[in-house]
KEKE-3310 file (N, C-alpha, C; in steps of 0.2 Angstrom, whole numbers, plus 5000, padded with zeros to 4 digits):
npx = (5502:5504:5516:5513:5511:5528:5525:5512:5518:5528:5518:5510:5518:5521:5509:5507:5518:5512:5503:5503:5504:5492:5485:5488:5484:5471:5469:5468:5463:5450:5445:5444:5433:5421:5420:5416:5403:5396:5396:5388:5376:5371:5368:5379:5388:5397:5395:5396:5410:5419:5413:5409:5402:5388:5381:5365:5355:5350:5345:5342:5342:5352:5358:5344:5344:5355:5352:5340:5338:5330:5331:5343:5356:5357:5357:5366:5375:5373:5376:5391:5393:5390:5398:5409:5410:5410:5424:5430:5427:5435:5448:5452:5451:5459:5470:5473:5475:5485:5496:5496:5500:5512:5518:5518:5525:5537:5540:5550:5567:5578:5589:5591:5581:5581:5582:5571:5559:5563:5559:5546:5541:5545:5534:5525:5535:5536:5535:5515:5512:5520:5522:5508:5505:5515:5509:5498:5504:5507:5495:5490:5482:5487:5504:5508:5511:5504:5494:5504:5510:5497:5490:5502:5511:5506:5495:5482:5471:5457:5459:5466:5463:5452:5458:5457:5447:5429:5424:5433:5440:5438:5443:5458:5460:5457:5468:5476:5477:5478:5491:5497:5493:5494:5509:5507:5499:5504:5516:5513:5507:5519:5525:5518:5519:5531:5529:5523:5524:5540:5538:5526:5524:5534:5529:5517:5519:5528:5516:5511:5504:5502:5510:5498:5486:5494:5494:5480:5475:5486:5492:5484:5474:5480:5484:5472:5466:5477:5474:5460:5461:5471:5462:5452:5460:5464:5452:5447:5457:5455:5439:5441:5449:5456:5468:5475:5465:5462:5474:5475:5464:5462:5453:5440:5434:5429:5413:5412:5423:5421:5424:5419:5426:5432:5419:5414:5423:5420:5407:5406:5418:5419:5404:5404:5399:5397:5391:5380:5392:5396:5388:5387:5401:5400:5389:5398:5407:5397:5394:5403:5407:5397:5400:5413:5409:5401:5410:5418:5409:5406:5419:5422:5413:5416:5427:5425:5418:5428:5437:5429)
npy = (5731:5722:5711:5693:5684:5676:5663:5659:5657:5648:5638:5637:5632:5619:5613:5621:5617:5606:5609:5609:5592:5590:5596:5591:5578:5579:5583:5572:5563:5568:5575:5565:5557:5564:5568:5554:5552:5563:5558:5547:5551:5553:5545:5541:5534:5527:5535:5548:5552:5561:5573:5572:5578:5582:5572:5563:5568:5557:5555:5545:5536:5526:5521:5515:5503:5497:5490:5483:5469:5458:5461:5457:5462:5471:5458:5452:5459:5459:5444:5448:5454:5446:5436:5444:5446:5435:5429:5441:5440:5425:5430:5440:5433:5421:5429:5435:5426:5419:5426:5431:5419:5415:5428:5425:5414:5414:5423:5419:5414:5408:5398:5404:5413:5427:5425:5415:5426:5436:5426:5425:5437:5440:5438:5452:5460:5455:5462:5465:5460:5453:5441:5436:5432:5424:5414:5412:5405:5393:5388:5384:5371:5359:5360:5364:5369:5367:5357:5345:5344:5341:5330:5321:5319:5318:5311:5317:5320:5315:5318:5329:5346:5360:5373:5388:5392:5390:5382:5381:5392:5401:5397:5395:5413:5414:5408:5414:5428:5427:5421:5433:5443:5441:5439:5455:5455:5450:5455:5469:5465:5456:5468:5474:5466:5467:5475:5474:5470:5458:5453:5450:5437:5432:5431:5423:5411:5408:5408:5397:5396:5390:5390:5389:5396:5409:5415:5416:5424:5435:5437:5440:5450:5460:5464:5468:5482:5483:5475:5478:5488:5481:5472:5480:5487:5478:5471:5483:5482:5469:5469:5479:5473:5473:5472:5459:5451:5452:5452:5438:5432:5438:5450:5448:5439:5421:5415:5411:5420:5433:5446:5463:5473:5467:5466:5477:5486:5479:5482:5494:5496:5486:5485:5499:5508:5520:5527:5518:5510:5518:5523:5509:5509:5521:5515:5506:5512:5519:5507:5501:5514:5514:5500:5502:5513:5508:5497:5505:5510:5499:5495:5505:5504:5493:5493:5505:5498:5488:5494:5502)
npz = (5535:5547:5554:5556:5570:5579:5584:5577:5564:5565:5570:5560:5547:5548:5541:5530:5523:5519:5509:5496:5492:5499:5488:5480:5481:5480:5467:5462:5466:5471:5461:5450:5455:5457:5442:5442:5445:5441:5428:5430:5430:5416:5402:5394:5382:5368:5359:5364:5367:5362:5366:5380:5389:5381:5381:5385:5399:5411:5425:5436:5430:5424:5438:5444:5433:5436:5449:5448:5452:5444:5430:5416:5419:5432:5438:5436:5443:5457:5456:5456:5465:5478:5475:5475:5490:5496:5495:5499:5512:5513:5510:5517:5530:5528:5527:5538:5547:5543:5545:5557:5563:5557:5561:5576:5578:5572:5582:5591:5594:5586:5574:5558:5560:5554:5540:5536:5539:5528:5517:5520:5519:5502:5494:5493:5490:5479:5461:5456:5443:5439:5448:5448:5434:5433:5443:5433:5424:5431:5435:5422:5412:5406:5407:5419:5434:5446:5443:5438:5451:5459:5452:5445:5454:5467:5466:5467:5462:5447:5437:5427:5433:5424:5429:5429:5423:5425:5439:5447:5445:5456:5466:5463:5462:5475:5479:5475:5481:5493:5493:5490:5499:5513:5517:5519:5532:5540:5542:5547:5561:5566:5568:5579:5589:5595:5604:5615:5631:5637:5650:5653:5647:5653:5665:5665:5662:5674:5683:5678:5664:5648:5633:5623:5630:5634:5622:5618:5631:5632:5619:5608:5614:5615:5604:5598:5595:5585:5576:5571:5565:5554:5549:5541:5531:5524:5519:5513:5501:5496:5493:5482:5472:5459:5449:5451:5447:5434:5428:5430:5423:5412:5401:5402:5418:5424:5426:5441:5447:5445:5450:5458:5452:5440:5436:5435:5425:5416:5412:5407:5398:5388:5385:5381:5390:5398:5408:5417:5420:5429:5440:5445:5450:5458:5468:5471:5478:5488:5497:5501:5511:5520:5522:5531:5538:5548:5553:5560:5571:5577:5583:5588:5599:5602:5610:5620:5626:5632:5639:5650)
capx = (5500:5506:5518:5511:5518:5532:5524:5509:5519:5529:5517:5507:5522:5521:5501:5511:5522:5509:5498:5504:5503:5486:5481:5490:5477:5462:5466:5471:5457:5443:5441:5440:5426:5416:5417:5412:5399:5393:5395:5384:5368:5370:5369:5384:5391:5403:5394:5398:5416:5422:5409:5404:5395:5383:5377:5358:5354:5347:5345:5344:5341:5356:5355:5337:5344:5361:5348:5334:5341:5325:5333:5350:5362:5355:5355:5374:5380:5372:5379:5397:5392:5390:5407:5415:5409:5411:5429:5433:5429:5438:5453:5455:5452:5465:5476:5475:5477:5492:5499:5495:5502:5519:5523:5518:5529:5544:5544:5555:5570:5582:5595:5586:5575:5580:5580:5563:5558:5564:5554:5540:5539:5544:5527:5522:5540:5537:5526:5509:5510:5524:5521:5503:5508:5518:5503:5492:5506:5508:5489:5489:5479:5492:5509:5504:5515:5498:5492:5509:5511:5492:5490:5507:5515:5502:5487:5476:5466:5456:5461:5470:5457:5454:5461:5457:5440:5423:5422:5438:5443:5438:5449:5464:5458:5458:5475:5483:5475:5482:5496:5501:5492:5498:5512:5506:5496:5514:5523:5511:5507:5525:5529:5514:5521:5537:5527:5520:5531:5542:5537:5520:5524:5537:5524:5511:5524:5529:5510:5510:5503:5507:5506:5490:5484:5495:5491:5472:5474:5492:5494:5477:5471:5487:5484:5465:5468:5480:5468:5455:5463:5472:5455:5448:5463:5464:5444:5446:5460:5453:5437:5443:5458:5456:5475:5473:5459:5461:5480:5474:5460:5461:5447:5432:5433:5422:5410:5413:5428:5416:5424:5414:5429:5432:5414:5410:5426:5417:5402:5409:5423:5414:5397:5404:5390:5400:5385:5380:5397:5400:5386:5389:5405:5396:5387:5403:5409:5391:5395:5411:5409:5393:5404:5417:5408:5398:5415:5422:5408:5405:5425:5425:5411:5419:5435:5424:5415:5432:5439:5425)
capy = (5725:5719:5703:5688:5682:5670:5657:5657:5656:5642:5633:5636:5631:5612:5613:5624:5614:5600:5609:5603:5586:5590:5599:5584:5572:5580:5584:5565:5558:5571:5576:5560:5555:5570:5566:5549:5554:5566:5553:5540:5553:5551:5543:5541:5529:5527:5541:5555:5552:5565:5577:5569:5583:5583:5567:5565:5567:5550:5555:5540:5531:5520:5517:5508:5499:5494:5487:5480:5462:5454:5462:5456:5470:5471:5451:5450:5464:5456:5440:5449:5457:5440:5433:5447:5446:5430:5430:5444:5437:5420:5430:5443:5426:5417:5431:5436:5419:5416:5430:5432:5413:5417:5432:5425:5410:5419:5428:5416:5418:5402:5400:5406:5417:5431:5422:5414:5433:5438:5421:5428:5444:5439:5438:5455:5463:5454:5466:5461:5459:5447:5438:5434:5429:5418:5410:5410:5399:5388:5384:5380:5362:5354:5360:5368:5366:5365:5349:5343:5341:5338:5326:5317:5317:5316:5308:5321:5322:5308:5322:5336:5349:5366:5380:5396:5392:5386:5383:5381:5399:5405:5394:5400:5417:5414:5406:5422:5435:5425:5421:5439:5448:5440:5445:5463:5457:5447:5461:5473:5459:5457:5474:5475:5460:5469:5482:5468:5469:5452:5454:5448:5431:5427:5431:5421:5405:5405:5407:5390:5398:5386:5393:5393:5402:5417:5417:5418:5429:5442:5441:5443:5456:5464:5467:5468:5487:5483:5469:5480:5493:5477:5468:5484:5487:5471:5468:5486:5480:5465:5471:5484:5471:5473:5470:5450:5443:5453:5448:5432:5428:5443:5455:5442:5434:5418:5418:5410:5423:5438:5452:5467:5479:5469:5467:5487:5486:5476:5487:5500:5497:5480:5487:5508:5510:5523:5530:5513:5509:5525:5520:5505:5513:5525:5511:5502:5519:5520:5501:5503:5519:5511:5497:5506:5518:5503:5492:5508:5512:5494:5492:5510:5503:5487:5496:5508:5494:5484:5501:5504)
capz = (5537:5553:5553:5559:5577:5575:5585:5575:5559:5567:5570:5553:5544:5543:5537:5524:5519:5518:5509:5492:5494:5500:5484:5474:5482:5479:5462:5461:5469:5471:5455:5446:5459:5455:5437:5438:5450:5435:5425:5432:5429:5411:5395:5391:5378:5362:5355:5366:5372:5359:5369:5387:5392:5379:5384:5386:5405:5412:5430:5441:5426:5426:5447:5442:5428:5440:5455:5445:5450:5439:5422:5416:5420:5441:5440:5433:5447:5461:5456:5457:5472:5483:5475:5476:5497:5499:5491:5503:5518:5516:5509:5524:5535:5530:5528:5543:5552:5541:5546:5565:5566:5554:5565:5584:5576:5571:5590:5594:5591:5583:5569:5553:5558:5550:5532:5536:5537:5522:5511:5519:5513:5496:5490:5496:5488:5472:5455:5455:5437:5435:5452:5444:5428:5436:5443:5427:5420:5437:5432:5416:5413:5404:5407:5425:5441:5453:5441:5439:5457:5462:5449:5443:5460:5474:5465:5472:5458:5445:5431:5426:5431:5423:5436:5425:5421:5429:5447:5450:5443:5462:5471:5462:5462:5482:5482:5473:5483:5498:5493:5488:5502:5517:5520:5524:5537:5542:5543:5554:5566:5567:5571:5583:5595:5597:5608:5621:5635:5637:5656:5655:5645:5659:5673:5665:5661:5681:5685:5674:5658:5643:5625:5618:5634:5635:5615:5621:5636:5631:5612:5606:5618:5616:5595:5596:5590:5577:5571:5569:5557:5549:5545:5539:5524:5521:5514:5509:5497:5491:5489:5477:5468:5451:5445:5453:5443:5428:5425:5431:5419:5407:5402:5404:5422:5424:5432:5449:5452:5445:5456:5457:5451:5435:5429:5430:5421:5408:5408:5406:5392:5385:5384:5379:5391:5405:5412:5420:5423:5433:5442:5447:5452:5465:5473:5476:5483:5494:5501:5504:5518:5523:5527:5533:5547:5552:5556:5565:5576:5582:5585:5592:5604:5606:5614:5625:5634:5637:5642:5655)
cpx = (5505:5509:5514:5516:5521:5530:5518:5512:5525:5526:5510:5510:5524:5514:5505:5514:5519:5505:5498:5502:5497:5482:5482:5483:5471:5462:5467:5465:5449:5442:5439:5433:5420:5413:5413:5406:5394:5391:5389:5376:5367:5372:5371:5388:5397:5402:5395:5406:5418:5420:5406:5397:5388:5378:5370:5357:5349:5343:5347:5344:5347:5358:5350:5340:5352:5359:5344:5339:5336:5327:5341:5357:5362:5357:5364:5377:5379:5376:5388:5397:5394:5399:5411:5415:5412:5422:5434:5435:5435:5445:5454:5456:5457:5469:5479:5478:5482:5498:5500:5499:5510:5522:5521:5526:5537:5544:5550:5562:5576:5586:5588:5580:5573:5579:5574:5556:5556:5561:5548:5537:5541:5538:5525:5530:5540:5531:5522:5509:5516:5524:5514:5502:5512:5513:5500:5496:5507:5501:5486:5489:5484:5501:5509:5509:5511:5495:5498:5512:5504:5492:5495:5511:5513:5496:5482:5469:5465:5460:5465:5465:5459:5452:5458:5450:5436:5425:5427:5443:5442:5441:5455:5465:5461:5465:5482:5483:5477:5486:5500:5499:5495:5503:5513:5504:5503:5518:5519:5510:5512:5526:5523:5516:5526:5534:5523:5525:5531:5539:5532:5520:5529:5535:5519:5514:5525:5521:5507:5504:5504:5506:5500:5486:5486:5494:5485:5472:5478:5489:5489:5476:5476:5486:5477:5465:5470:5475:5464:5456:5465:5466:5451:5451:5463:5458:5443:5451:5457:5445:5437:5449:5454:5464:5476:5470:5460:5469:5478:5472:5460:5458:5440:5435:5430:5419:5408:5416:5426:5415:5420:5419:5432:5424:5411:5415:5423:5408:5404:5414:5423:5407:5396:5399:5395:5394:5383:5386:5398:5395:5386:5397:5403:5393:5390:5404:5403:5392:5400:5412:5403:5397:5409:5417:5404:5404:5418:5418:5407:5411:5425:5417:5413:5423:5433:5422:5423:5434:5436:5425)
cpy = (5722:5712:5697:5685:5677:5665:5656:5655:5650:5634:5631:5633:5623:5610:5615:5621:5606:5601:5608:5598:5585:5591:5593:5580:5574:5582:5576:5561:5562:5572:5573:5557:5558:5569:5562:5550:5559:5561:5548:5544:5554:5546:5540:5536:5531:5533:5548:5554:5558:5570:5576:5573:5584:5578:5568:5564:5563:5550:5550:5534:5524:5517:5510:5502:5492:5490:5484:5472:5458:5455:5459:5460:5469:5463:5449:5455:5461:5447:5441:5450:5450:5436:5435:5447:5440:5429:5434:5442:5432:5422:5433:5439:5425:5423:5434:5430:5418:5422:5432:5425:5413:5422:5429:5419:5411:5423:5425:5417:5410:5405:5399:5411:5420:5429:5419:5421:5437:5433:5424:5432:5443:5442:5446:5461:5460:5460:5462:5458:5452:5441:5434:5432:5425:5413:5407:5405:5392:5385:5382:5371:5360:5354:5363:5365:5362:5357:5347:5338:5338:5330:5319:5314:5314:5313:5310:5318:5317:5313:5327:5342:5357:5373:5387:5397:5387:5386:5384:5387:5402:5404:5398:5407:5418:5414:5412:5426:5432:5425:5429:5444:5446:5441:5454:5462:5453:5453:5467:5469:5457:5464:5474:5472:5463:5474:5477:5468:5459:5449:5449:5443:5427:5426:5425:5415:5405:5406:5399:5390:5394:5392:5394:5398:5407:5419:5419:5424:5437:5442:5445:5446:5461:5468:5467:5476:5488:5477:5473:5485:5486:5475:5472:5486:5484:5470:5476:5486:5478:5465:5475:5481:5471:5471:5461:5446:5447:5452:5442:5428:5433:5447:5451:5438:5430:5419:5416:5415:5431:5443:5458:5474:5476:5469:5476:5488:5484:5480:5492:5500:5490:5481:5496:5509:5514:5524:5525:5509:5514:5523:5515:5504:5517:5519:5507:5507:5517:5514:5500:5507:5516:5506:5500:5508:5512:5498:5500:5511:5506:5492:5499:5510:5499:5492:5501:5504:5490:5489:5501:5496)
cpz = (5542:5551:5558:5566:5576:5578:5580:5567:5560:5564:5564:5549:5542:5541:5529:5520:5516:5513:5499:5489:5494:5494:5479:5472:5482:5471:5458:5461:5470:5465:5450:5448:5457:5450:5435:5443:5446:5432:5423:5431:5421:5404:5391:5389:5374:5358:5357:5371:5370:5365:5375:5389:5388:5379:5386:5394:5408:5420:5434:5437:5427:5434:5446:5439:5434:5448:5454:5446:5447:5430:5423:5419:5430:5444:5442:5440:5453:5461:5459:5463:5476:5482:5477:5485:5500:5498:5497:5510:5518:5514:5516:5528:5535:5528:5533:5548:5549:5544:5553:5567:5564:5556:5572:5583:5575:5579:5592:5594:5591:5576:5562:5553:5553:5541:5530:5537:5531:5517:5513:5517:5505:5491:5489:5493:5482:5467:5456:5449:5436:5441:5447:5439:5430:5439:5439:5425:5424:5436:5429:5415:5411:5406:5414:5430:5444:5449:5441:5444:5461:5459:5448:5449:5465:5472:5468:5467:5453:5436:5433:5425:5428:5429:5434:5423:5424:5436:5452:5450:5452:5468:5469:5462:5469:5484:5479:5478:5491:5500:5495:5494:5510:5521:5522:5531:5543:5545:5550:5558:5569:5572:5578:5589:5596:5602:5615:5626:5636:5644:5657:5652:5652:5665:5672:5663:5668:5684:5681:5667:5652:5635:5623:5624:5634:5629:5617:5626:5633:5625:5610:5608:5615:5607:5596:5592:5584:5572:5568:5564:5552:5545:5538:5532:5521:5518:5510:5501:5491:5490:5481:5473:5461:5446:5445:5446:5436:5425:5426:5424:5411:5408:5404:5410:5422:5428:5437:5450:5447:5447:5453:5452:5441:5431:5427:5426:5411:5406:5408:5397:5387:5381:5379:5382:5398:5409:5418:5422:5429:5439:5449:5452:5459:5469:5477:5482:5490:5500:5505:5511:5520:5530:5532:5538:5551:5557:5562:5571:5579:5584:5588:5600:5607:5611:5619:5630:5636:5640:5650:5658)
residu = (UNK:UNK:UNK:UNK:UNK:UNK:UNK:UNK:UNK:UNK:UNK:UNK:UNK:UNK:UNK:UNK:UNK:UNK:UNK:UNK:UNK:UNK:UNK:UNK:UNK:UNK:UNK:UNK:UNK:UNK:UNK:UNK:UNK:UNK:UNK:UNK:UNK:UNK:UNK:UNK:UNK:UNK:UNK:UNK:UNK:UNK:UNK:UNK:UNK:UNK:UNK:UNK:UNK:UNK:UNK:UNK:UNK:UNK:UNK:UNK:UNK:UNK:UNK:UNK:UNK:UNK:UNK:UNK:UNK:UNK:UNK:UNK:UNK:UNK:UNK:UNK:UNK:UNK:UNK:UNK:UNK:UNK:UNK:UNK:UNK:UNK:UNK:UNK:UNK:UNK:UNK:UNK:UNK:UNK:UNK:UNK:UNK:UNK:UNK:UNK:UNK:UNK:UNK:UNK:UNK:UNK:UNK:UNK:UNK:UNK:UNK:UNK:UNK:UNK:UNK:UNK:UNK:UNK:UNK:UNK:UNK:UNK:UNK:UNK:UNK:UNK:UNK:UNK:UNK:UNK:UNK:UNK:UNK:UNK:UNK:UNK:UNK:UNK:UNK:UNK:UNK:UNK:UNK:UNK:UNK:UNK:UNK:UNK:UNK:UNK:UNK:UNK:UNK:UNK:UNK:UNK:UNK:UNK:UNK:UNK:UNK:UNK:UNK:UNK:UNK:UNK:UNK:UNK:UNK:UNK:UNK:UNK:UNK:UNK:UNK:UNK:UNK:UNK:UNK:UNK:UNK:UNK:UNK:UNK:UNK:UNK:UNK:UNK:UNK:UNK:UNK:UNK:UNK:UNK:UNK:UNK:UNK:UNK:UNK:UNK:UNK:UNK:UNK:UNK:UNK:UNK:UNK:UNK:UNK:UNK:UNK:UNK:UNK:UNK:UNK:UNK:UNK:UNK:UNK:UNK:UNK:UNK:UNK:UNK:UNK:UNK:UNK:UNK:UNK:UNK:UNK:UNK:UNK:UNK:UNK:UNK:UNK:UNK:UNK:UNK:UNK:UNK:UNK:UNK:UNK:UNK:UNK:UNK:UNK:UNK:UNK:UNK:UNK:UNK:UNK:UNK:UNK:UNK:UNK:UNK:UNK:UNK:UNK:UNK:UNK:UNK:UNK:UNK:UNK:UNK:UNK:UNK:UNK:UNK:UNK:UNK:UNK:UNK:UNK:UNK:UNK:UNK:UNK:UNK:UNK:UNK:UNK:UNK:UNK:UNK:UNK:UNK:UNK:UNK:UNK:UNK:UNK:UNK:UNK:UNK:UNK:UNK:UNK:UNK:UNK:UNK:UNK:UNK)
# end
């Protein structure tokens, strides 16, 4: 057998060396999908964990059961669905405006910056888990920092409300997944502005530019592509957080902050009902790339027409 020419083994040799990694990931992330993708066409409870596969095959049956928004089960998903939408939006909002304002802000260049850099990313360099437990106790009604200071200090409030539960559970909800997600969009938006040449701020300052315009005119245009992938990780995070509200609140969220990732948890390992969990599971998935190809073809014809 002939040797292979050395360019071609060149330049097969970093696929080669990738290829690994590659097999890691699919056996990481492909085959569990597959499973619950099996999964989700049957049966499948407390009674057949020993033996999955012998599960009685349901077909589409738990799909119907998981979209019937008139029966309990479709009523309760759809409820999640809309919180878990609306929840997303207003967090990627403000985490991108906190973050687009906390690095144009920081461009500047004064005594502290670098230390007002370094608080920033904090959040974002703390465990989720003891970061978030730190919160759950920052809202506790009685002994709680947030009524402490809302309350005792500022007389915000006529009471000492409860944070953890009822309607206010979605506020706090909000104010974590802010807080802690933030700084990511801080930090690439940051790096992004360092790629602006300084040229076109000092031309547009002697054409008598003031701030908020060449913000409007340079900055913006200038991140409009990094924006567009940021937006996109960022709602595909906190659609999918499940470590947030379920240290937040435990295994039962309430149900203003009702995200969609802990209640299939709770059908799923609440109900022993996998089959409709798994389900409910693929839908997200289908919603998910829906969204997905949908935001990358209207952002990849945004960008052809400003182009042309």
């Amino acid at each position: 057998m002939r040797r292979l020419p050395v360019r071609l083994r060149r330049a097969g040799l970093p696929y080669l060396l990738l290829l690994p990694a590659l097999l890691l990931e699919l056996l990481v992330h492909l085959v569990p999908m597959v499973i619950g993708v099996a999964m989700s066409f049957k049966e499948l409870t407390h009674l057949f964990l020993g033996n999955w596969g012998a599960a009685p095959w349901k077909a589409l049956g738990n799909y119907r059961i998981s979209v019937d928004v008139h029966a309990p089960v479709g009523a309760a998903l759809l409820h999640s669905f809309w919180v878990t939408c609306v929840f997303s939006v207003l967090a990627v909002g403000l985490c991108w405006l906190l973050g687009t304002a906390a690095a144009v802000f920081l461009q500047e260049d004064f005594r502290g910056r670098g230390l007002l850099r370094a608080v920033f990313l904090t959040p974002y360099a703390l465990p989720v888990y003891a970061a978030v437990i730190t919160w759950a106790f920052m809202f506790q009604r009685d002994n709680g920092l947030v009524n402490h200071v809302l309350h005792d200090q500022l007389h915000l409030t006529d009471g000492r409300p409860f944070w953890l539960l009822g309607d206010n559970s979605f506020y706090a909800l909000l104010a974590v997944a802010v807080w802690k997600t933030w700084p990511f969009a801080f930090l690439v938006v940051m790096a992004a502005l360092q790629n602006i040449p300084k040229d076109l701020y000092e031309a547009a300052a002697l054409d008598g530019a003031g701030r908020l315009r060449q913000l409007r005119r340079i900055t913006l245009p200038a991140l409009r592509p990094v924006n567009q992938v940021l937006v996109l990780v960022l709602f595909l995070w906190t659609f999918n957080d499940f470590n947030t509200p379920y240290v937040l609140f435990g295994k039962a969220a309430p149900k203003a902050a009702d995200l969609l990732s802990v209640h299939i948890y709770q059908a799923s390992f609440a109900t022993w009902n996998f089959g409709t969990g798994s389900a409910m599971s693929v839908l997200l998935l289908l919603f998910l790339l829906v969204v997905t190809a949908g935001y990358l073809l209207a952002t990849s014809r945004g960008r052809k027409h400003a182009d042309g």
